[in-house]
C-alpha positions in Angstrom: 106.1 13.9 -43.6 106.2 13.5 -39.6 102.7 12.0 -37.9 102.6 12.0 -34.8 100.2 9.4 -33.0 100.0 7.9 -29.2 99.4 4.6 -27.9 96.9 3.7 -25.1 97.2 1.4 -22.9 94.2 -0.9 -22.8 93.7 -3.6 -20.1 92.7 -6.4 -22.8 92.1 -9.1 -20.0 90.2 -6.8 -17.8 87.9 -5.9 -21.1 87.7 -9.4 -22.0 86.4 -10.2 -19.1 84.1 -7.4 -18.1 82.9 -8.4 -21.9 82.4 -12.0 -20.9 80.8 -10.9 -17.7 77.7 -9.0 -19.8 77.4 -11.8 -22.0 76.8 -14.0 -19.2 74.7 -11.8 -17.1 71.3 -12.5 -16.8 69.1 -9.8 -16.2 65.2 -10.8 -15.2 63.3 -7.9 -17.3 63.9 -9.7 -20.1 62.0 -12.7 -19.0 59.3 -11.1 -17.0 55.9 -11.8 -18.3 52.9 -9.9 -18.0 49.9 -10.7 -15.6 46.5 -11.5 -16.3 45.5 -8.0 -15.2 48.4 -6.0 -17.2 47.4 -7.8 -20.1 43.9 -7.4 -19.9 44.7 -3.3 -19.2 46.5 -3.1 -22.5 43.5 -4.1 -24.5 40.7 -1.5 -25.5 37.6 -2.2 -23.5 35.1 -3.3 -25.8 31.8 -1.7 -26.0 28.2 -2.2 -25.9 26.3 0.1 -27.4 25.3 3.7 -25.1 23.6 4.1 -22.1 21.6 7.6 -22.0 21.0 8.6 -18.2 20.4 11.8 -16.1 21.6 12.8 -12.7 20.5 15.7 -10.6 21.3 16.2 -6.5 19.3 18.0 -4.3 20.7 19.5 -1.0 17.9 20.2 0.5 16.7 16.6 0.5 20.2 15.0 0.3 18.5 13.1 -2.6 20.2 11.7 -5.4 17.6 11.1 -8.5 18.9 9.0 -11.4 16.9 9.2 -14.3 17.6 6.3 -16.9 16.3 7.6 -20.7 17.2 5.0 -23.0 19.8 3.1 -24.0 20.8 2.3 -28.0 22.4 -0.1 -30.1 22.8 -3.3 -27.4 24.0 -6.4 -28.7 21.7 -9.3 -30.0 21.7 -12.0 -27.1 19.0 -14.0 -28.1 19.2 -16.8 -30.5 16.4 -14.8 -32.2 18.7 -12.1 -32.9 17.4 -9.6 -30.7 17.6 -8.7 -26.6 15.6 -8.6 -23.5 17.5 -5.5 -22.0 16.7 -4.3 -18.3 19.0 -2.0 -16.2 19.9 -2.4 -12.8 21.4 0.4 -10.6 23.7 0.9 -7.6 25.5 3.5 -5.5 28.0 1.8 -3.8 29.1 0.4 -2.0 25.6 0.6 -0.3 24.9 -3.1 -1.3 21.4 -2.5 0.4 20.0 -0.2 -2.0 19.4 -0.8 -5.7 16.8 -0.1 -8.4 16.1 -2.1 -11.5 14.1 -0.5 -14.8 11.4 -3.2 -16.2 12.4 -5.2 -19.3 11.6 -4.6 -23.0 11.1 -7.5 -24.8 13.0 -7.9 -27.8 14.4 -4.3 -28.2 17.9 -3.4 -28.8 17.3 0.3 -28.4 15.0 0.2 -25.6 13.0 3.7 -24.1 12.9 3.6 -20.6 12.5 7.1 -18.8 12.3 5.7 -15.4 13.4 7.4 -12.4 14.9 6.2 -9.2 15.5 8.2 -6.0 18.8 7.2 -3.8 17.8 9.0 -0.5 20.1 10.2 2.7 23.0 10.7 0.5 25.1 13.3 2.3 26.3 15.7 -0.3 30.0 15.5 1.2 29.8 11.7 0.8 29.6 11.7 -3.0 32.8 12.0 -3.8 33.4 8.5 -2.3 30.7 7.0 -3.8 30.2 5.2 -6.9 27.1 5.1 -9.9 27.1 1.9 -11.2 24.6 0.8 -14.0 24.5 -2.8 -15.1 22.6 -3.0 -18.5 21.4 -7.2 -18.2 19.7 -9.3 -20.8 16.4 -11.3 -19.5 16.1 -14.9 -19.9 13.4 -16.4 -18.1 14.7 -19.8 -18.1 18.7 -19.4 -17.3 20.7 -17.1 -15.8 20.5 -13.3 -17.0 23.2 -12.4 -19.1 25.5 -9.2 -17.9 25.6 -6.9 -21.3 27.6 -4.7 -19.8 27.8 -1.5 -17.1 28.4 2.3 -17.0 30.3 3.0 -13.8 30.3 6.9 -12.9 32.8 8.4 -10.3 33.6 11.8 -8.7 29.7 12.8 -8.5 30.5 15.7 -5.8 32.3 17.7 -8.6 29.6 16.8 -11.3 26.5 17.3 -9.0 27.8 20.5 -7.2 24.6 22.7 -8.5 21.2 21.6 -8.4 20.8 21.0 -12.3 20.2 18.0 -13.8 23.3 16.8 -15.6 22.7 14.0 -19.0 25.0 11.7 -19.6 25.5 9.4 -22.9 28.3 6.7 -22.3 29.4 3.9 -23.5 28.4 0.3 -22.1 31.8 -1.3 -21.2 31.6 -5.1 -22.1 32.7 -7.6 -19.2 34.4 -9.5 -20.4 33.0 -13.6 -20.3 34.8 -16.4 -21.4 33.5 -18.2 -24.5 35.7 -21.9 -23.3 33.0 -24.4 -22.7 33.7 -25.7 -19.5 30.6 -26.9 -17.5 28.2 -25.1 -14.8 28.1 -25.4 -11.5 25.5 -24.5 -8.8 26.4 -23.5 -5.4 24.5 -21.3 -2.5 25.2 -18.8 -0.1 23.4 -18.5 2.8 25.0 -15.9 5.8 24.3 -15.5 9.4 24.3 -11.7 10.8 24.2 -13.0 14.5 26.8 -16.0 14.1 28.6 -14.7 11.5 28.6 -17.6 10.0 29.3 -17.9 6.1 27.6 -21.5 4.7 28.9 -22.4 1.1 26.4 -25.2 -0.2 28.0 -26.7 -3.0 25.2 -28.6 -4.9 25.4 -30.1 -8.1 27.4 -29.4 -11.6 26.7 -30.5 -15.3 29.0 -31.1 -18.3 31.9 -30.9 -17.1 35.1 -30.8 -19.4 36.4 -34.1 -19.5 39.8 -34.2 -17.8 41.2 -37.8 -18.7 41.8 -39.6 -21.3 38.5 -41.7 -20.5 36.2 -39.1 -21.0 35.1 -38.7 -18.2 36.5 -36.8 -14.8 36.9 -37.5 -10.9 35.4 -33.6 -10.2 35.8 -32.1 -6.2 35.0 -28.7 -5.7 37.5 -26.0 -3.5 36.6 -23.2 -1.7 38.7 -20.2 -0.6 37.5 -17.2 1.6 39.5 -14.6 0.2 39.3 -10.8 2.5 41.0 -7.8 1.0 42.9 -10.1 -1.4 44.7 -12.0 1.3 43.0 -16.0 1.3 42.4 -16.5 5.0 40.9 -20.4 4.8 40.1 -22.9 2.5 37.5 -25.9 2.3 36.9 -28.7 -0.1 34.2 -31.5 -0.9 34.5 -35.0 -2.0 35.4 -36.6 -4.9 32.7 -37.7 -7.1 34.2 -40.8 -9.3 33.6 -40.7 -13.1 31.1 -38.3 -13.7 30.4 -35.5 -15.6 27.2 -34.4 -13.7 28.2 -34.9 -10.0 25.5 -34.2 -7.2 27.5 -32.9 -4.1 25.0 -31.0 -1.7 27.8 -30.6 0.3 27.9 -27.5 3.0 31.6 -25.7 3.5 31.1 -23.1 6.6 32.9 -20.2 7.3 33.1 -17.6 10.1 32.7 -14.0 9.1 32.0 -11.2 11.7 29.2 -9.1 10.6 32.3 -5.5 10.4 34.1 -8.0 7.8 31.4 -9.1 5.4 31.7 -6.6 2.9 35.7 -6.7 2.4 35.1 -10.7 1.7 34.2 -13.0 -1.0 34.9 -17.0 -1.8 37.2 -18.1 -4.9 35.4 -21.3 -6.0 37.3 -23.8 -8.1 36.5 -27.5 -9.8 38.9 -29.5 -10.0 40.1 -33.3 -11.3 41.1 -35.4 -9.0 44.5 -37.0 -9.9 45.8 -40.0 -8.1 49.2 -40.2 -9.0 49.9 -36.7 -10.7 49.3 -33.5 -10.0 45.0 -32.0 -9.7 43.6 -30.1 -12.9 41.6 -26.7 -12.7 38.1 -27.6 -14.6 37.3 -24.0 -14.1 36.6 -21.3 -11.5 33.8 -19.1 -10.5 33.6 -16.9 -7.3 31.2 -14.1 -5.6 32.2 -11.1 -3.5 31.5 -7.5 -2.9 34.5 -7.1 -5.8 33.3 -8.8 -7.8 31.6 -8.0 -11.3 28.2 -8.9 -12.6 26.8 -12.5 -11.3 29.1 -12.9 -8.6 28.3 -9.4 -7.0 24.9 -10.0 -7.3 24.7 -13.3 -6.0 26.6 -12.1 -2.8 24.5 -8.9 -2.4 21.2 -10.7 -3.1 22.4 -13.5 -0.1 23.1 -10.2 2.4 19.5 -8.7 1.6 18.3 -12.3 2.9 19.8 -13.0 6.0 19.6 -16.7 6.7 18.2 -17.7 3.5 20.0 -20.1 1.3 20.2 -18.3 -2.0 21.5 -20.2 -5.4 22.6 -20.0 -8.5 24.2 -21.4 -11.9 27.8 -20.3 -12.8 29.3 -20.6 -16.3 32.9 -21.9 -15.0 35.8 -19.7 -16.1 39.3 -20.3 -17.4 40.5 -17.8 -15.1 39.9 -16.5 -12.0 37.1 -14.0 -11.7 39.3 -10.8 -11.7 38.0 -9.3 -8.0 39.0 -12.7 -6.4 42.8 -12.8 -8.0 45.6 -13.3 -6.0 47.3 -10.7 -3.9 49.9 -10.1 -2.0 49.0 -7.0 -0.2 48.5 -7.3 3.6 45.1 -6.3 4.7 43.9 -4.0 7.1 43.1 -4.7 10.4 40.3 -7.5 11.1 38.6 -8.9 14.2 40.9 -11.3 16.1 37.7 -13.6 15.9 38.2 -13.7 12.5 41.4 -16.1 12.1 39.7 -17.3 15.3 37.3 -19.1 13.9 38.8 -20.1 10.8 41.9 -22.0 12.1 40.2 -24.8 12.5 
């Protein structure tokens, strides 16, 4: 029985080492790891019970009313099992207007029915604008703890009749390291006319301990970050083997009054190291991006121009995430800007 059959003619070196060559080749997707953020965007947000508000707009009065109802199943923040809930609101980023409800003592599923009026709101601006409500836990001898908010977009296409419009939504958790690693008070203080930014960094307590001591040589670091690009940075002393160090130290910055609102400062303690490289202790931070303390602290310093206003901060393992990094160049600022903060 004839078969027939043919032979190709294959380059074995040339295979070989096209072979060899894919082997060898490294390619960097496979060792790319994912940031902070990315991670952080794979995960469900966590919730915090509901949040039951109303929203009407009236044209004729260009008057936004925001009726908060009541708000149900918050979490237990008290060591008594129970919360202290109030809710603040904004519509930003007008940082000169907000509302707060009063707080119900010890209620996790607190009735408020309070209204609150945001006035001169062009109806044509609403699309741009933002509803933000921050549901907070009193504590009348610490810092108020951020339950979480309910942020609502896109109000133009919601508010486009004159009916009131009821909401129930979930309160999206923020998410606060449990890591235990110290406080640390600092102030702000801001002057319009200068524009002149004044950092006070004051005092810390229990600190992580950083050597094999115990103990820590703690300095603090400050960075003005604007539209995620750092423009300067400042730093204090080193306090020698302390946990607890007392700095009352002031770090100033110049800020024109157009800029004040695109800016923010990236606060870090860190362990001085004399022969190898400085630890992070922690971070903490306040800016217009920012979310919870640290946009509070840095609105509550612009509604009290020349005033010296401070505050505790649980230090984070991470940087607060509107103060991360970027690489992005920003737009435009005043040429006395890097001006003043070359020096």
């Amino acid at each position: 029985m004839d078969m027939e059959f043919s032979v190709c003619n294959v380059n074995h070196k040339d295979a070989s080492r096209a072979h060899l060559c894919n082997i060898g080749e490294i390619k960097p997707e496979l060792y790319k790891q994912p940031s902070l953020e990315e991670k952080c965007a794979e995960r469900e947000p966590e919730t915090a019970g509901s949040l039951h508000f109303s929203l009407i707009y009236s044209q004729e009065d260009r008057t936004l009313t925001v009726r908060v109802i009541d708000a149900c199943n918050l979490p237990a923040k008290d060591f008594s099992g129970t919360s202290d809930p109030y809710v603040k609101i904004y519509l930003l980023p007008d940082r000169k207007r907000k509302f707060q409800t009063k707080v119900h003592r010890k209620n996790l599923n607190p009735t408020f029915n309070e209204e609150f009026a945001f006035t001169e709101v062009p109806f044509l601006e609403l699309g741009s604008r933002t509803l933000q409500l921050a549901v907070y836990d009193f504590d009348r001898f610490s810092r108020h703890d951020l339950i979480g908010q309910v942020v609502v977009k896109n109000l133009n296409g919601d508010l486009s009749t004159c009916k009131e419009k009821d909401y129930t939504m979930d309160i999206l958790c923020i998410n606060q390291e449990k890591v235990d690693l110290g406080e640390l008070m600092f102030s702000l203080c801001y002057l319009p006319t200068a524009g002149r930014l004044t950092v006070t960094i004051i005092k810390a307590r229990n600190l992580k301990a950083m050597d094999i001591t115990g103990s820590s040589d703690p300095y603090v670091k400050v960075v003005l970050v604007c539209q995620g690009k750092r423009i300067k940075k400042k730093k204090t002393t080193v306090k020698k083997s302390t946990l607890n160090p007392v700095y009352n130290e002031a770090l100033v910055f110049d800020i024109p009054a157009e800029n004040i609102d695109e800016c923010g400062v990236l606060v870090q303690v860190k362990d001085y190291d004399k022969v190898g490289s400085n630890e992070i202790v922690g971070y903490s931070g306040s800016g217009m991006t920012c979310l919870g303390q640290g946009r509070d602290h840095w609105l509550e310093m612009l509604d009290s121009p020349r005033k010296p206003i401070a505050h505790w901060y649980q230090l984070l393992e991470h940087q607060p995430a509107g103060l991360s990094s970027a690489h992005n160049t920003p737009r435009k600022l005043s040429s006395c800007f890097y001006a003043g903060n070359n020096g």
